[in-house]
DSSP file (Angstrom, degrees, kcal/mol; ACC not computed):
  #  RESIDUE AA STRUCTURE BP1 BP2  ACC     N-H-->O    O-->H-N    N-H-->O    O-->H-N    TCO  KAPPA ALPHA  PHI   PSI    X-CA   Y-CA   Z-CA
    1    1 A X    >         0   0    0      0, 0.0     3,-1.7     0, 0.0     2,-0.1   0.000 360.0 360.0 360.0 126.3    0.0    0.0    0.0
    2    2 A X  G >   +     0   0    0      1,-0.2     3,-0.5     2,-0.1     0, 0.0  -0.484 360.0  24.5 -58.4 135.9    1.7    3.5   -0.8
    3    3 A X  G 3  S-     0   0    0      1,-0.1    -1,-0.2    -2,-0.1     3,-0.1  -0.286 117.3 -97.7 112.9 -27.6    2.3    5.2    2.0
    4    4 A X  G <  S+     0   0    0     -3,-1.7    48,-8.3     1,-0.3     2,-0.2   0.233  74.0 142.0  76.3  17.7    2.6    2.0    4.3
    5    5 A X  E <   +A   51   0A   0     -3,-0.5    -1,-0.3    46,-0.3    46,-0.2  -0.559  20.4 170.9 -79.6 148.0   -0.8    2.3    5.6
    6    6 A X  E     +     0   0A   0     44,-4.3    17,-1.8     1,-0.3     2,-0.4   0.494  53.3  27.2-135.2 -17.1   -1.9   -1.6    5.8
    7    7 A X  E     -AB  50  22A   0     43,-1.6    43,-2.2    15,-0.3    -1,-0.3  -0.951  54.8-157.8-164.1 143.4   -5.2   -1.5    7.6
    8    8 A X  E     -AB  49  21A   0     13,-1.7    13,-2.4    -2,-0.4     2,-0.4  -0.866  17.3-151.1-134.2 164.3   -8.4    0.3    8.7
    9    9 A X  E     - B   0  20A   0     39,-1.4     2,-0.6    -2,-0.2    11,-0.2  -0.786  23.2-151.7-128.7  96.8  -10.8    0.5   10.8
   10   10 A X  E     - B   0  19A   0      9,-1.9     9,-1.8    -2,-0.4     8,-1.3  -0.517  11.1-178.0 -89.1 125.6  -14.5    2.0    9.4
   11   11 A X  E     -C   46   0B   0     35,-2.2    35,-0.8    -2,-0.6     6,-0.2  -0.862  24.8-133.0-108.6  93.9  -16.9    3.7   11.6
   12   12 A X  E >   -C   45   0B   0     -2,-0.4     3,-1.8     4,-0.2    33,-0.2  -0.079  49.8 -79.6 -69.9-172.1  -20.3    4.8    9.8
   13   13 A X  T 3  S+     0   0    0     31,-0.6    -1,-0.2     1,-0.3    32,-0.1   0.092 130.9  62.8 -89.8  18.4  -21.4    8.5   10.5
   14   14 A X  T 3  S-     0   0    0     -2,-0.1    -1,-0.3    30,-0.1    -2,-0.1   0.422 112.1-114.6-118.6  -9.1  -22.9    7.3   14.1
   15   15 A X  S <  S+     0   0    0     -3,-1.8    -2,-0.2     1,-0.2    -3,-0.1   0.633  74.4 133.3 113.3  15.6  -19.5    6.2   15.4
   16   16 A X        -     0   0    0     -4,-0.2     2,-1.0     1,-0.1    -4,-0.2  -0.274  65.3-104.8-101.4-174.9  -20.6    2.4   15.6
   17   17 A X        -     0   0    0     -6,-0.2    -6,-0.2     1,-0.2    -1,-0.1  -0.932  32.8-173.3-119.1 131.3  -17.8    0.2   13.9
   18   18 A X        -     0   0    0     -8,-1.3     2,-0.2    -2,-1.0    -1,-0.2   0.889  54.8 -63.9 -71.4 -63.4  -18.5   -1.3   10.5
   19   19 A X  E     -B   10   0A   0     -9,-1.8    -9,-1.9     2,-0.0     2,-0.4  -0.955  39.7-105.9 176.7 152.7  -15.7   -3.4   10.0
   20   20 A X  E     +B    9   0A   0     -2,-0.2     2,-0.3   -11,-0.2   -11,-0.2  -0.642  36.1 174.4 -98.1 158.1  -11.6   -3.8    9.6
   21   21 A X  E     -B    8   0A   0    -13,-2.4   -13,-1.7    -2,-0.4     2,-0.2  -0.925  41.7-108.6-159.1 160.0  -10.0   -4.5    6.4
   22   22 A X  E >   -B    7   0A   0     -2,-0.3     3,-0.9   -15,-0.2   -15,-0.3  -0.489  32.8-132.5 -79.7 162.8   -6.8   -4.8    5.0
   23   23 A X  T 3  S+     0   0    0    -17,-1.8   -16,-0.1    -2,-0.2   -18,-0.1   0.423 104.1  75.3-115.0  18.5   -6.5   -1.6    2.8
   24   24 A X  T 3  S+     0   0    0    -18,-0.3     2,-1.1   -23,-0.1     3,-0.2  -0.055  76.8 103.7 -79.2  16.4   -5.1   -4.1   -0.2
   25   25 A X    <>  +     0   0    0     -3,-0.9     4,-0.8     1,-0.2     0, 0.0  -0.823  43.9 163.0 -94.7  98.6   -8.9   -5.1   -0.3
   26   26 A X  H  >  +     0   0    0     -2,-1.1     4,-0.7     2,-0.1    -1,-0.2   0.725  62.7  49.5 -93.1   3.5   -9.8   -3.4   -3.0
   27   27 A X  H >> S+     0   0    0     -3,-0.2     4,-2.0     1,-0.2     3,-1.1   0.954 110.7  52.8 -60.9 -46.1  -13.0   -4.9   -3.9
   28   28 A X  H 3> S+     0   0    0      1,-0.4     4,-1.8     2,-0.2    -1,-0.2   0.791 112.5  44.3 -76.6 -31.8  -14.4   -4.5   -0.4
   29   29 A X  H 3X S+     0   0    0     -4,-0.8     4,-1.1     1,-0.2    -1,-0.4   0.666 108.6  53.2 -97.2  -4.9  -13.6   -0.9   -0.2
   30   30 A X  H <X S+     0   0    0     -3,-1.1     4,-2.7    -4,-0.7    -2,-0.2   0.580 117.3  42.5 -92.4 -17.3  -14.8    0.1   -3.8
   31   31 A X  H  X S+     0   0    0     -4,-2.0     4,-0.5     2,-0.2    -2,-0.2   0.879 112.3  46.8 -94.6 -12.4  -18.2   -1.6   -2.7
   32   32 A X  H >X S+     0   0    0     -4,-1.8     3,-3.0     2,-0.2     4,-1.0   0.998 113.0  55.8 -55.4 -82.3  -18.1   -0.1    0.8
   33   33 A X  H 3X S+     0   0    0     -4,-1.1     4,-3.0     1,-0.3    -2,-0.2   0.593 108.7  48.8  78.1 -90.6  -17.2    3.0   -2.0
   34   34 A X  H 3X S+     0   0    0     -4,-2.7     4,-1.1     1,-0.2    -1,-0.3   0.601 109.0  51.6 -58.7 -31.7  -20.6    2.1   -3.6
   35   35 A X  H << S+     0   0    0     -3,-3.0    -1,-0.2    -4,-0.5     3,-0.2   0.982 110.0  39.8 -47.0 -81.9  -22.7    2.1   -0.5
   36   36 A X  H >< S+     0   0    0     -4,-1.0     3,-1.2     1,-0.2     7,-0.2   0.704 117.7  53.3 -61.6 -27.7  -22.1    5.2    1.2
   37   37 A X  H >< S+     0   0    0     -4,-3.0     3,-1.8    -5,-0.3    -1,-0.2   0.949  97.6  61.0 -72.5 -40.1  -22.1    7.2   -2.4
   38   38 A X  T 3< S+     0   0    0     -4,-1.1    -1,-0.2     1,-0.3    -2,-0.2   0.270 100.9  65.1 -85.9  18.1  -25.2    6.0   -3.5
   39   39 A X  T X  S-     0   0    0     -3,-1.2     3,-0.9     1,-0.6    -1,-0.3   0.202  89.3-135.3-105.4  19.6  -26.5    7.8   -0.2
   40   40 A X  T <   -     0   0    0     -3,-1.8    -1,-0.6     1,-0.2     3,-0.4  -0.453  61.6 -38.7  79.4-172.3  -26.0   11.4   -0.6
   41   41 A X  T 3  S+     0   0    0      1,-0.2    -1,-0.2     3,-0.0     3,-0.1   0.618 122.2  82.2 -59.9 -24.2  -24.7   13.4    2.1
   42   42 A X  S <  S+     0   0    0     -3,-0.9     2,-0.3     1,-0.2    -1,-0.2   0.355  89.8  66.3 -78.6  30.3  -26.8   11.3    5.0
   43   43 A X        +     0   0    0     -3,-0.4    -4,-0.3    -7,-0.2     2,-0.2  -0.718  65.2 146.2-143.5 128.3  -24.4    9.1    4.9
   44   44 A X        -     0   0    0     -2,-0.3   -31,-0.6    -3,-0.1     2,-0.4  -0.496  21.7-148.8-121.7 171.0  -20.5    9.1    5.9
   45   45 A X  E     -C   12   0B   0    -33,-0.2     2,-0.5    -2,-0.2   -33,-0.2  -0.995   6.6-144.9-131.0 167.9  -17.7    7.2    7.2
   46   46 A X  E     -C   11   0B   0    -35,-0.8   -35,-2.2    -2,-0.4    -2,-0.0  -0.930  18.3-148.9-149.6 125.5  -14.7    7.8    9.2
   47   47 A X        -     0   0    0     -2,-0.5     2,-0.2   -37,-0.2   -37,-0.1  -0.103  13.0-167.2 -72.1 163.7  -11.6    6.0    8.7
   48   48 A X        -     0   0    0      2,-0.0   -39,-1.4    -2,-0.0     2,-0.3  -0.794  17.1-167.7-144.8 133.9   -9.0    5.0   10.8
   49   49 A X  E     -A    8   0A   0     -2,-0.2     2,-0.3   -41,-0.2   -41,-0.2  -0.907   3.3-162.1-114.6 137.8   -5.6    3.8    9.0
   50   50 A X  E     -A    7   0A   0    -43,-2.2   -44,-4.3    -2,-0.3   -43,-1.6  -0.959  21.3-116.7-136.8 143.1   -3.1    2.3   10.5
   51   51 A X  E >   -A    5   0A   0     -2,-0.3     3,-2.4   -46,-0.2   -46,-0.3  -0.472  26.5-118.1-102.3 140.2    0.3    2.0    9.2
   52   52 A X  G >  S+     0   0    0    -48,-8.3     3,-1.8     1,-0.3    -1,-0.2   0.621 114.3  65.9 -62.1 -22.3    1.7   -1.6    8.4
   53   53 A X  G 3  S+     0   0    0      1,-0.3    -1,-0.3   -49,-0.2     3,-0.1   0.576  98.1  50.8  -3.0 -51.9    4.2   -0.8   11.0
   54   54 A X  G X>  +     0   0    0     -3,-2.4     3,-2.7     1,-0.2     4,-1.3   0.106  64.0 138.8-126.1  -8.1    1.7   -0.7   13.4
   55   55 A X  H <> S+     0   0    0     -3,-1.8     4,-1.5     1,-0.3    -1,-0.2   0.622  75.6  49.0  -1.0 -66.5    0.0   -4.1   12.8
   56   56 A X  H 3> S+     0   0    0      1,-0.3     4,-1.5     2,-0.2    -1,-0.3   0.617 110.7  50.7 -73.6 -13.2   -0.4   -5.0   16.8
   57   57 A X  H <> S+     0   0    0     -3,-2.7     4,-1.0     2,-0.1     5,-0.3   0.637 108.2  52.9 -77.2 -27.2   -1.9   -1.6   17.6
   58   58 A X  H  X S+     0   0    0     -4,-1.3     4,-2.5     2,-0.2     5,-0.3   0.864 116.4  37.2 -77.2 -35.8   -4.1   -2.2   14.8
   59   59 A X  H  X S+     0   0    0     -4,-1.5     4,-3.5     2,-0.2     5,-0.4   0.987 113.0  57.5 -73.4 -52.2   -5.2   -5.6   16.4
   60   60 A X  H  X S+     0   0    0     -4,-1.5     4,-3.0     1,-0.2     5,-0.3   0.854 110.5  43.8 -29.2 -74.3   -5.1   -4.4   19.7
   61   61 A X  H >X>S+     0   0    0     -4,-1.0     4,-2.4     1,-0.4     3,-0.7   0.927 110.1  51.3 -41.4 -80.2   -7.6   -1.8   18.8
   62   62 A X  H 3X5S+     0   0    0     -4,-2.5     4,-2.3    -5,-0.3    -1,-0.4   0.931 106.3  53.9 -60.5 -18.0   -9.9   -3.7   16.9
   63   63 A X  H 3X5S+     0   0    0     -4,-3.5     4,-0.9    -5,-0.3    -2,-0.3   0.893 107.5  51.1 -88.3 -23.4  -10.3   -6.3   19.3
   64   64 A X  H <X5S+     0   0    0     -4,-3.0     4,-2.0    -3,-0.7    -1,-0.2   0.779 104.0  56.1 -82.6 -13.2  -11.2   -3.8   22.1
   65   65 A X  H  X5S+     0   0    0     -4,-2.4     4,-1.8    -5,-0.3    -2,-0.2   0.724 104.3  53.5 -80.1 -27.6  -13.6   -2.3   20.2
   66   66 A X  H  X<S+     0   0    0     -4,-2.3     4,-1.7    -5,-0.7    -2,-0.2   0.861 109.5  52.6 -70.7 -12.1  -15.5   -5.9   19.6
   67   67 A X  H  X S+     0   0    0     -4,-0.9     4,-2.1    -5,-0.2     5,-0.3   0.937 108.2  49.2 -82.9 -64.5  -15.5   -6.2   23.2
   68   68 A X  H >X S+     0   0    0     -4,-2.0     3,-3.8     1,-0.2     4,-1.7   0.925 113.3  46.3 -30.1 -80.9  -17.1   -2.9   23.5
   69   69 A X  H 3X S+     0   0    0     -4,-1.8     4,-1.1     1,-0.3    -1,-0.2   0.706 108.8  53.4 -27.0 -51.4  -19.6   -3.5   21.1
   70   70 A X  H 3X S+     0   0    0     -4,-1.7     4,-0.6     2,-0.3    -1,-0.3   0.534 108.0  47.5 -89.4   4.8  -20.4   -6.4   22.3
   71   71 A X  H <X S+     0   0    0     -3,-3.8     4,-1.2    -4,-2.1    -1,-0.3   0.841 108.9  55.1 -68.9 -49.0  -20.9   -5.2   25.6
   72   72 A X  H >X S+     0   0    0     -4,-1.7     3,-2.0    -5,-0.3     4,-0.9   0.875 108.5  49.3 -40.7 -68.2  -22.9   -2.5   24.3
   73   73 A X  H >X S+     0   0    0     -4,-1.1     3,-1.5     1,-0.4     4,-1.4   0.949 116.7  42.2-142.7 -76.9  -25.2   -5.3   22.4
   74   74 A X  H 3< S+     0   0    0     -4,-0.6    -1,-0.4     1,-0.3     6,-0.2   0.774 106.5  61.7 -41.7 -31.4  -25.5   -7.5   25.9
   75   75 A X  H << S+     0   0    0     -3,-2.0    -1,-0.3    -4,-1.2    -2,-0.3   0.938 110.5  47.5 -54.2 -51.0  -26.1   -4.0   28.0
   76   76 A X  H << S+     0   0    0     -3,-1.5     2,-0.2    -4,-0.9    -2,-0.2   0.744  86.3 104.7 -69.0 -45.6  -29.2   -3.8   25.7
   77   77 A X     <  -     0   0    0     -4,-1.4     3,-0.1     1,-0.1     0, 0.0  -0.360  68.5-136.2 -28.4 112.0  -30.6   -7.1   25.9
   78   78 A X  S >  S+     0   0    0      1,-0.2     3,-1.0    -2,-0.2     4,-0.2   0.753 100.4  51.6 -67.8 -41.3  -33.7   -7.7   27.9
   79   79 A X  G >  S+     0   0    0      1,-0.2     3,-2.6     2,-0.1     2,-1.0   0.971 108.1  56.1 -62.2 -44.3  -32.6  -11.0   29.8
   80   80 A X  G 3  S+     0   0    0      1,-0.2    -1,-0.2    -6,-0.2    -2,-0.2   0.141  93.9  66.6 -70.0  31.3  -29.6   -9.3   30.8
   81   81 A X  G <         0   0    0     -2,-1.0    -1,-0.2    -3,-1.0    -2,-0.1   0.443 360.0 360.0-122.8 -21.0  -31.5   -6.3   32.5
   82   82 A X    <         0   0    0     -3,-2.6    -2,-0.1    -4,-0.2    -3,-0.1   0.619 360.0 360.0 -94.1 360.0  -32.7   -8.7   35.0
């Protein structure tokens, strides 16, 4: 990848996490691409790239954010309320 950025992490325009990729996917990111254009303005993302360097901050990172989430997700749940 030019620059030596090797991976991202995409956030849609409420902050939630979409998904990680390598940022040699280029299929995945021209149809991600295809999504988000074919909404107008109501709809954004926000990258985060991380540079190939940086590979274990990149893991790190995404894997505490699946733990978020999926705390969030379980917070939400009705059995878990009780």
């Amino acid at each position: 990848m030019e620059c030596g950025y090797a991976h991202a992490l995409l956030y849609d325009n409420l902050g939630d996490l979409l998904l990680s990729t390598r940022l040699d996917d280029r299929r995945l990111l021209e149809e991600v691409h295809g999504y988000f254009a074919g909404h107008g303005l109501q709809l954004y993302l926000d990258i985060a790239a991380f540079h190939d360097e940086d590979t274990d901050l990149f893991e790190s990172f995404r894997d505490e954010e699946h733990r978020f989430y999926e705390r969030a997700v379980s917070a939400r749940r009705p059995e878990s309320r009780q």
